[in-house]
VOBA-1610 file (N, C-alpha, C; in pm, whole numbers, padded with zeros to 5 digits, always signed):
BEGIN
Unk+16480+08148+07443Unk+16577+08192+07543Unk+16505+08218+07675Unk+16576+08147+07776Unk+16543+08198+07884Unk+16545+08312+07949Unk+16419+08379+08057Unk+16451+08469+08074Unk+16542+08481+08211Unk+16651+08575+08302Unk+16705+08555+08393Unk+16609+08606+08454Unk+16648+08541+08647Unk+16574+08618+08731Unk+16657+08729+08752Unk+16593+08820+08818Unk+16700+08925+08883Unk+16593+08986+09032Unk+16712+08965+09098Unk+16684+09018+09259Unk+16727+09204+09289Unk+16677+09271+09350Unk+16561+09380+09407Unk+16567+09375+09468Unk+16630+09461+09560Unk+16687+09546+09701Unk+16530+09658+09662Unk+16461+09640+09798Unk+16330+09776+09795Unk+16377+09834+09913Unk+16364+09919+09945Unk+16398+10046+10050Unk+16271+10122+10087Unk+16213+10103+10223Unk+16094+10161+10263Unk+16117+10237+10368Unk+16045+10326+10390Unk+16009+10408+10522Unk+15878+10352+10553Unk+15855+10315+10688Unk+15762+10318+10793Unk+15745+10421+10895Unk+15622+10441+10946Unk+15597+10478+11061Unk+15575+10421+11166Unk+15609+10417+11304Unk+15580+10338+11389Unk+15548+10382+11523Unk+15455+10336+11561Unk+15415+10385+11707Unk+15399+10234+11825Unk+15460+10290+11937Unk+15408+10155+12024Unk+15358+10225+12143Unk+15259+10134+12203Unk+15173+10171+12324Unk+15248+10231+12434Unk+15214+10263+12497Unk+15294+10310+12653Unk+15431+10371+12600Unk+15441+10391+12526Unk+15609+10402+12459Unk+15670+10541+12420Unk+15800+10583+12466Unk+15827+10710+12461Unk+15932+10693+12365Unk+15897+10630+12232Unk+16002+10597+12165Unk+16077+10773+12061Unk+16180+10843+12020Unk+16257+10956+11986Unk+16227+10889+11849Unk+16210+10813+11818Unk+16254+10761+11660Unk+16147+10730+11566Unk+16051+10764+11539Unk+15911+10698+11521Unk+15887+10633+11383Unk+15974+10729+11311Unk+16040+10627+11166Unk+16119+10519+11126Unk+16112+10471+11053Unk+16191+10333+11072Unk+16229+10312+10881Unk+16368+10302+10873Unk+16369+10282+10696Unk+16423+10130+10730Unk+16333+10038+10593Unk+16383+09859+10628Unk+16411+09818+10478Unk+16432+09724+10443Unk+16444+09701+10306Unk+16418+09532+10347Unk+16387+09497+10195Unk+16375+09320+10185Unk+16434+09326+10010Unk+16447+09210+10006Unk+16427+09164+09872Unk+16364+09067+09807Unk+16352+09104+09630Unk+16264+09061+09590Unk+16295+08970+09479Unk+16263+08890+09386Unk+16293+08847+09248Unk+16169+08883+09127Unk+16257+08895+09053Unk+16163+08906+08927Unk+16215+08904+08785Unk+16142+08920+08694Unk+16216+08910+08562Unk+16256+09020+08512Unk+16156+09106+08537Unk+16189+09261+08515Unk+16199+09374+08618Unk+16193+09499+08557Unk+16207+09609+08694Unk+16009+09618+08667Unk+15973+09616+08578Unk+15812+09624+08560Unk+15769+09533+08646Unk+15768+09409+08639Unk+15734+09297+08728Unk+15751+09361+08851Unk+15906+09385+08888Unk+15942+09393+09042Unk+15875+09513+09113Unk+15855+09590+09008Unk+15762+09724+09046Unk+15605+09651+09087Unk+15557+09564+09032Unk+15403+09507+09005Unk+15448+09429+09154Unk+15527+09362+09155Unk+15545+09282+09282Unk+15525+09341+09435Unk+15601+09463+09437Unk+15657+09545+09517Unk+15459+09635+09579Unk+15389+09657+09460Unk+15281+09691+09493Unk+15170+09660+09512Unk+15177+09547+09527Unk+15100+09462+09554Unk+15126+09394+09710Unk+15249+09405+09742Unk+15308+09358+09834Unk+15251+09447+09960Unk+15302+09572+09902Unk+15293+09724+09976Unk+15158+09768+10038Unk+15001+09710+09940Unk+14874+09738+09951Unk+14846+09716+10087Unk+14814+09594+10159Unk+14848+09588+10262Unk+14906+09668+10399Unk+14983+09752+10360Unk+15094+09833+10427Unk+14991+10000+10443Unk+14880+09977+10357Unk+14874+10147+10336Unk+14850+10164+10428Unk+14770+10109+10464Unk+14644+10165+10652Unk+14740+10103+10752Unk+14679+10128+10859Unk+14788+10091+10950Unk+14768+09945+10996Unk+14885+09877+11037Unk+14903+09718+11068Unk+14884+09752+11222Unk+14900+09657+11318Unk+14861+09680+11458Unk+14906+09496+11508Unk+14987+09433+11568Unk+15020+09384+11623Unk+15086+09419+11801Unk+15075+09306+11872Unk+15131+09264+11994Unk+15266+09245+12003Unk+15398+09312+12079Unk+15496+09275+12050Unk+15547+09214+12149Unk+15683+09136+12180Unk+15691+09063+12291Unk+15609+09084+12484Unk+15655+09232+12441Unk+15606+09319+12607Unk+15482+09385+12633Unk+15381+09296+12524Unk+15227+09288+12530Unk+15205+09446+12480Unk+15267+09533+12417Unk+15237+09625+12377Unk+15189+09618+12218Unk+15070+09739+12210Unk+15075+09735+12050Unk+15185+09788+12001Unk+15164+09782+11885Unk+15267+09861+11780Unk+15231+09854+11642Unk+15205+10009+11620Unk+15074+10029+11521Unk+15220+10069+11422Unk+15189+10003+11296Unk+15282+10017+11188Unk+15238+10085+11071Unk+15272+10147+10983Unk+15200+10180+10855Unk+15335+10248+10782Unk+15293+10185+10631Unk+15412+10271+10557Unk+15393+10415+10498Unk+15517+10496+10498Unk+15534+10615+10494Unk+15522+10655+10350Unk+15666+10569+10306Unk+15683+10605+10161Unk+15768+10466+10132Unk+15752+10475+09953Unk+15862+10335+09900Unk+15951+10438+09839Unk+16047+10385+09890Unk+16193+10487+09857Unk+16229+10464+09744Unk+16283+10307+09689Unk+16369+10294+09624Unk+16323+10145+09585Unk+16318+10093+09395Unk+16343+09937+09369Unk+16480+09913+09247Unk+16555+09878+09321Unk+16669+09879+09220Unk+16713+09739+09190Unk+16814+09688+09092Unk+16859+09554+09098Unk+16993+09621+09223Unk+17003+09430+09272Unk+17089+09454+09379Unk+17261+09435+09257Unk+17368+09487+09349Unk+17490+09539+09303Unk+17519+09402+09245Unk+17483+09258+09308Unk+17574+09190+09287Unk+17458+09091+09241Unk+17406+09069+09105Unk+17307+08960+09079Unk+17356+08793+09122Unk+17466+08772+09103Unk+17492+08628+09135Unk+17542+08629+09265Unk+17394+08639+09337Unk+17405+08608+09523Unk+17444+08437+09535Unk+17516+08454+09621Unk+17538+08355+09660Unk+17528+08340+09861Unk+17438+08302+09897Unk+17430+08329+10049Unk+17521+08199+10138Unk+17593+08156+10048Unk+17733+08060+10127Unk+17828+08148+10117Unk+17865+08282+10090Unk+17935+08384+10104Unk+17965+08433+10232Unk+18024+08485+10311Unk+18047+08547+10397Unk+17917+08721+10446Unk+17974+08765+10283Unk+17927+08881+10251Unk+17857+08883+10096Unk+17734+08965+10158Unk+17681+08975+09962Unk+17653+09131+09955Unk+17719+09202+09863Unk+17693+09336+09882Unk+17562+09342+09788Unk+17438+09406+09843Unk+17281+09453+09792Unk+17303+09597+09744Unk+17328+09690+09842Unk+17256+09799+09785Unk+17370+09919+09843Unk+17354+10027+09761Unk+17490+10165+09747Unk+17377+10242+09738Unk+17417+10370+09786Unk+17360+10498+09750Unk+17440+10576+09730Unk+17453+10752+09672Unk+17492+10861+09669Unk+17485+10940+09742Unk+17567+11001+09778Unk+17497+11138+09862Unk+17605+11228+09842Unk+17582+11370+09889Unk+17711+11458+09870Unk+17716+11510+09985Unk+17663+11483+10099Unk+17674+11553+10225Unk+17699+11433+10341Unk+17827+11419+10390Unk+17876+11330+10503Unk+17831+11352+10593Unk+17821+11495+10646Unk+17802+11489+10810Unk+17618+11480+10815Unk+17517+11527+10724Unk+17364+11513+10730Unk+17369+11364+10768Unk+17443+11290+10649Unk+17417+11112+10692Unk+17445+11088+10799Unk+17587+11103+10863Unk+17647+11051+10983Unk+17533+11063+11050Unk+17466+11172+11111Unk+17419+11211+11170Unk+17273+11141+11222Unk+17238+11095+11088Unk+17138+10979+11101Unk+17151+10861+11171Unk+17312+10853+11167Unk+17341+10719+11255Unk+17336+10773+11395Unk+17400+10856+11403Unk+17479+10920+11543Unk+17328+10894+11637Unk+17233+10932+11607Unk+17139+10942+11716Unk+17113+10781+11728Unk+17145+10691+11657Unk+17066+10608+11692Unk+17182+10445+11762Unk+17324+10566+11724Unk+17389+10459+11820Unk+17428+10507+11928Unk+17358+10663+11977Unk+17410+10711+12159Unk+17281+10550+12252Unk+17396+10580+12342Unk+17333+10468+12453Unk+17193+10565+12461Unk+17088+10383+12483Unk+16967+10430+12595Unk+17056+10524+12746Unk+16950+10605+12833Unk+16919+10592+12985Unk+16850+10458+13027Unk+16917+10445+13139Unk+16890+10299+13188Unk+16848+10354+13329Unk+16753+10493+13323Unk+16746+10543+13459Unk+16602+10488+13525
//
């Protein structure tokens, strides 16, 4: 018997700093996904991936600034909601969370969709 693949929504926190930069936000949570056969595998995948990530990364970004990267923490490796992705879909739903407090979350958004100053 074959074994299935199964795809892995990972959820990370970064840190991020850029040169000259007065950035309010200095954290950054991103996610990718992954395949594997198991959650063991996808765990083995995921850390190996991550090694890389411990110390800090340091690239040039379009506006010749650095931007020193390094990860914070790995949040989360789960299977995604909907194993039979199909990306000729419109929509593929990945990943749900819990929470019991609305306005803490909102709130996470709220700062980060007020307009820049454009002064």
């Amino acid at each position: 018997m074959l074994n299935k693949v199964i795809t892995y929504v990972v959820i990370y926190v970064s840190k991020v700093s850029v040169e000259n930069s007065e950035t309010e936000a200095p954290y950054q949570e991103g996610c990718f996904l992954i395949q594997a056969f198991s959650e063991e595998e996808a765990q083995q995948k995921v850390a190996k991936y991550i090694e890389r990530y411990e110390n800090n990364v340091s690239y040039k970004n379009v506006y010749g600034q650095t931007v020193t990267w390094k990860l914070q923490e790995l949040m989360s490796v789960m299977g995604t909601l909907d194993q039979n992705l199909d990306f000729d879909e419109e929509f593929v739903d990945i990943y749900a969370r819990s929470f019991d407090d609305f306005d803490s979350y909102y709130r996470l958004f709220e700062e980060t969709k007020k307009p820049k100053d454009t002064d």
